[in-house]
C-alpha positions as CSV (number, residue, x, y, z in Angstrom):
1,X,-127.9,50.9,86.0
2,X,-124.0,51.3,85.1
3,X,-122.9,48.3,83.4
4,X,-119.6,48.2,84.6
5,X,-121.3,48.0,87.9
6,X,-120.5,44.3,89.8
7,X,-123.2,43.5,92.2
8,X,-122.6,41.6,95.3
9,X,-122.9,37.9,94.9
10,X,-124.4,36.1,98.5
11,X,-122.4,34.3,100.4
12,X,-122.4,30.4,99.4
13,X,-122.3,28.6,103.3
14,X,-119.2,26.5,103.4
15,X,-121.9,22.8,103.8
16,X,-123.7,23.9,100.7
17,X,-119.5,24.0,99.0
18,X,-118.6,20.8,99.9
19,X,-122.0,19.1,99.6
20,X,-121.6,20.0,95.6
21,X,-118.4,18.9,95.9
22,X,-119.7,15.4,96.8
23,X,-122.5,15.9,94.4
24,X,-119.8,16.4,91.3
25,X,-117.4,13.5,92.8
26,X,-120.7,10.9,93.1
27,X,-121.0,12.7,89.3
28,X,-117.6,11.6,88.3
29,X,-116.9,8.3,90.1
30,X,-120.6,6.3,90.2
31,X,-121.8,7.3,86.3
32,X,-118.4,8.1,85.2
33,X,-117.4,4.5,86.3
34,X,-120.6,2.8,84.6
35,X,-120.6,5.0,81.1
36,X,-116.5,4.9,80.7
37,X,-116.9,1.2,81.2
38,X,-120.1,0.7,78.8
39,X,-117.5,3.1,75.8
40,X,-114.6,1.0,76.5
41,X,-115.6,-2.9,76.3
42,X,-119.4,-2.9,75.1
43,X,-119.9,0.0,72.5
44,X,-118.8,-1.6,69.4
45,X,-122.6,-2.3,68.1
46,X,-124.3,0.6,69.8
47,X,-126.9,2.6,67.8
48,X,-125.3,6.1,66.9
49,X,-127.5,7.6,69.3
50,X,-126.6,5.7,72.4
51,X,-123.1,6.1,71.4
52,X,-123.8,9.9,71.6
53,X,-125.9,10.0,75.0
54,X,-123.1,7.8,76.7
55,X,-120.1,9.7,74.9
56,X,-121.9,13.4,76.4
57,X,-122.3,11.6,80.4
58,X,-119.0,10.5,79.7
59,X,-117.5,14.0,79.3
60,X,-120.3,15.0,82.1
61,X,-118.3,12.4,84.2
62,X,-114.5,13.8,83.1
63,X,-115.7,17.5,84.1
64,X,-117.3,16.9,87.1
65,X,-113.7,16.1,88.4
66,X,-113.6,19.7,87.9
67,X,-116.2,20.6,90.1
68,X,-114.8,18.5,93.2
69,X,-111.9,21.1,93.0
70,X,-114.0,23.6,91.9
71,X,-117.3,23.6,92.9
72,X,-118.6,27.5,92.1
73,X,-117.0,27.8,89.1
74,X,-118.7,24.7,87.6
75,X,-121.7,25.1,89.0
76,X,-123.7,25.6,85.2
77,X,-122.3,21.8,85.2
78,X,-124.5,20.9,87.8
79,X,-127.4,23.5,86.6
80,X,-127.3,21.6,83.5
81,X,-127.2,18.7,85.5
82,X,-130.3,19.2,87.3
83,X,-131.6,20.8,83.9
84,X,-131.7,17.6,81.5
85,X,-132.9,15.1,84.5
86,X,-135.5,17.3,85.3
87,X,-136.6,17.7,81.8
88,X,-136.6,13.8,81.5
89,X,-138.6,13.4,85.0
90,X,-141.4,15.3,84.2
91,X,-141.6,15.1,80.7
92,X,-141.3,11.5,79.7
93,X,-141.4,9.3,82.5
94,X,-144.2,11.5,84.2
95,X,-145.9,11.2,81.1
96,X,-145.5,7.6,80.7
97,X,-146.4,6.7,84.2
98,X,-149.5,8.9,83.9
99,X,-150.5,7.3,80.7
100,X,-149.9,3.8,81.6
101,X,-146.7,3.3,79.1
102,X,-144.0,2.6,81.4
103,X,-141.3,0.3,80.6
104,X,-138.8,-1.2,82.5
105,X,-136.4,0.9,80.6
106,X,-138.0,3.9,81.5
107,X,-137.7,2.7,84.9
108,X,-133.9,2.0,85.0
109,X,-133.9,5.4,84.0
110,X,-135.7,6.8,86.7
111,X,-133.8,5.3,89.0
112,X,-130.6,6.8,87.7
113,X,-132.1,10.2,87.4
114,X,-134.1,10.8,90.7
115,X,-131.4,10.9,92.7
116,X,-131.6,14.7,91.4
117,X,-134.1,15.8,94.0
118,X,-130.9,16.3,96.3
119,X,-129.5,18.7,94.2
120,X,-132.3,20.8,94.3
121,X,-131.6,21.2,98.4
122,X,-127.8,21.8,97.9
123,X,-127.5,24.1,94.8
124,X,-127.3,28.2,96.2
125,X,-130.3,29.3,94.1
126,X,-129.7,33.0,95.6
127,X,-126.5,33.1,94.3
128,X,-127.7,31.5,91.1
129,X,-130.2,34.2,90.5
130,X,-127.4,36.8,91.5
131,X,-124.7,35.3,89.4
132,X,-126.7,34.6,86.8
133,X,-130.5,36.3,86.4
134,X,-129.7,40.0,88.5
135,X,-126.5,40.8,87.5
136,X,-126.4,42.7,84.1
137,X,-125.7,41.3,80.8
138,X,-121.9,41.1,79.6
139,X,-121.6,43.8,76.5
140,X,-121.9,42.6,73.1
141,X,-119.5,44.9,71.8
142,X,-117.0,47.1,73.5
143,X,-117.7,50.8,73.7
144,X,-115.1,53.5,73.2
């Protein structure tokens, strides 16, 4: 296969565009509003690692403004959206609800994370497996 060689990308229906686009604004405004106000007036005795899980949703928040304008181009945003929740779903709270450990902290998670499963209905996966799984790698060094 040439390299140089662009394959098609499918089209993205316009629904599945601006359904992402409400995805990243519910992004930014509903956990952008919680986790900006939880840095601003109530981080001062955090442990260092809560202050780093709320400073990374924070930023999550700030560029998901970036995918209500731009909903294609940040869709690895969203990917790594669906990536991390999904992780947590089945890995810790499926574990602890299996195992008879759950907590009601766990559960406060769970209920800001399951809201995920829509995602799963919106995001294009064709074009995510053209854009980023078919189409050939980008060269590690320049030839010529």
């Amino acid at each position: 296969m040439n390299p140089d060689r662009e394959i098609a990308l499918p089209p993205v229906a316009l629904w599945r565009i601006n359904a992402m686009r409400f995805l990243f604004l519910l992004m930014a405004l509903v956990m952008g509003s919680v986790v900006w106000t939880q840095l601003l007036f109530e981080s001062t005795d955090w442990p260092v690692m809560r202050g780093l899980a709320k400073s990374m949703l924070a930023a999550l928040a700030l560029l998901s403004l970036l995918g209500v304008r731009y909903p294609m181009q940040m869709l690895p945003l969203m990917l790594y959206e669906i990536a991390w929740k999904t992780v947590w779903l089945t890995l810790i709270a499926l574990r602890a609800w299996l195992t008879g450990h759950w907590t009601a902290d766990i559960e406060s998670l769970f209920v800001d994370c399951i809201g995920i499963v829509i995602a799963f209905f919106i995001v294009p996966w064709r074009y995510v497996w053209a854009c980023y799984f078919a189409r050939p790698m980008e060269p590690l060094r320049r030839v010529g």
